[in-house]
Phi, psi and omega in degrees: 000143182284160173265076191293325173250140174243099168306157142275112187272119186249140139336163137283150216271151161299350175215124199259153127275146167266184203262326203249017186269182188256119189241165167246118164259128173225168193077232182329168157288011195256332158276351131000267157334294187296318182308301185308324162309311187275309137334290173311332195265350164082032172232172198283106202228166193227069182265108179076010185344335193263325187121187213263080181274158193228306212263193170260354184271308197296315200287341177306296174277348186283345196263309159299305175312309153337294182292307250239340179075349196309109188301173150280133186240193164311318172271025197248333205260141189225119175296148178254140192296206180035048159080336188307356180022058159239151185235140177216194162259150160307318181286003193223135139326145180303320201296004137331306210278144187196145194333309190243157179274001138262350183275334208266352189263332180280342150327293188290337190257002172269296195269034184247283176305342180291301183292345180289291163315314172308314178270355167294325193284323183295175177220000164262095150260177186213103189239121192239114145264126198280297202223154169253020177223122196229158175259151165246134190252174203271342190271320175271008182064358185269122193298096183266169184254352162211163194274336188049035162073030172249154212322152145234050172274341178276030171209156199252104175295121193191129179268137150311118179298201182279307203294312191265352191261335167269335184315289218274336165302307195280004170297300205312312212245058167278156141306128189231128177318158179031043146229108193312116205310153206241159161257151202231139182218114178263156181222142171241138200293118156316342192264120176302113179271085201272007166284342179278337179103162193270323174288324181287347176302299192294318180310307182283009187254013211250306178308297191325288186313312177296305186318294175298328152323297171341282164317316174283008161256299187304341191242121166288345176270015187217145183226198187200133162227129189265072159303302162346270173295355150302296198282337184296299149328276188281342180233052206256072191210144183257010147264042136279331198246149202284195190308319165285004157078031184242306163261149163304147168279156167327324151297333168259001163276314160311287191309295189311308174320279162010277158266020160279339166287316190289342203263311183254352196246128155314169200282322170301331155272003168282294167311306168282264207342308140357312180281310204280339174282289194357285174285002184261338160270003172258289168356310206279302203249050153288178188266172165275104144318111188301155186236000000 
């Protein structure tokens, strides 16, 4: 039979899920995704609290903030440049941002105690690293997690080595007092940052894999799931990726999901989860009642 495809072959992962545990997903749009899936499928997730990270320093502090509950305050909150008369944080997504620096801090700070809680209870993350390439803004030294359209002479542009990339991973997954120790499943985002140019992209998506490897040797509670190479490999056809030839498409979100099931989840739970997008895709497409 001809051959059209080179699969990718996974292991079964060392860290299973269940239908019924409590999982936390951070980083990329591409842990977006797995979250918004798993949300459908009816099981108890946790996603993005912070809003849509990229690099391992933002999701590395977004992990810390948790454990710890410390709110935001006045001094956290940042006008976003180019006229948006919006106000956010270094620590947040623009889809944060609000008018005033108290509506964007009881925001932030509602989805802060939610998530705070969640992750001390849970016993599942799902950590998707996007880039090994970070802003630091110059006046506070700090590592952000979006720039907020503001000048960028106030930020200093720098890829993480190996050394600093495994360091903030093994911060994100230490054991931490009063939060229940966790399983960890890395993922590195398929979507390609091509404003870094296509080679500093493969250093950094290059950085990430070494980097997490690292980590999945040394920690028996942390696994890799090769989302990367599915689409990179197995799905190397541009009708897998939408309409910017950059993110997957839905068909390959679908797909990647698939076999992400197939890899941590038993058959029985494979099954109601099946049952439970059914109905949640039935949910979706009632009819309109004639009136």
């Amino acid at each position: 039979m001809l051959k059209l495809q080179t699969p990718v072959d996974i292991a079964p992962g060392k860290v299973k899920i269940s239908a019924g545990d409590k999982v936390m997903v951070l980083g990329s749009c591409f842990a977006e995704n797995i979250g918004r899936k798993m949300a459908e499928a009816g099981m108890d997730v946790c996603s993005n609290p912070f809003g849509v990270l990229y690099n391992p320093a933002s999701i590395a502090y977004a992990v810390e903030r948790m454990r710890s509950g410390k709110e935001f305050g006045m001094e956290d909150c940042r006008m976003m440049g180019s006229g948006a008369g919006m106000v956010c944080s270094f620590s947040h997504h623009t889809s944060f941002a609000r008018r005033t620096a108290e509506e964007f801090l009881e925001n932030a700070n509602a989805a802060l105690g939610k998530a705070s809680s969640f992750f001390r209870e849970c016993g599942k993350l799902i950590v998707t690293f996007g880039t090994s390439w970070c802003y630091r803004h110059i006046g506070d030294g700090r590592i952000v997690s979006n720039c907020l359209k503001r000048n960028e002479k106030e930020f200093q542009r720098f890829r993480l080595d190996l050394d600093g990339t495994t360091g903030l991973i093994r911060e994100t997954v230490k054991d931490a007092p009063g939060c229940c120790p966790k399983q960890t499943i890395f993922t590195v985002s398929p979507i390609r940052h091509f404003r870094d140019g296509a080679h500093e992209n493969q250093l950094s998506k290059s950085n990430l894999l070494l980097a997490v490897d690292n980590i999945c040797r040394e920690n028996p509670s942390c696994d890799y799931f090769p989302a990367y190479e599915i689409v990179l490999d197995e799905l190397r056809d541009y009708r897998f990726y939408a309409e910017d030839m950059v993110h997957p498409s839905q068909q390959a979100v679908d797909y990647i999901w698939e076999r992400f099931c197939e890899t941590v989840m038993s058959d029985a739970d494979r099954a109601r989860i099946k049952e439970k997008e059914k109905e949640s895709r039935q949910s979706r497409h009632r009819p309109v009642l004639a009136r």
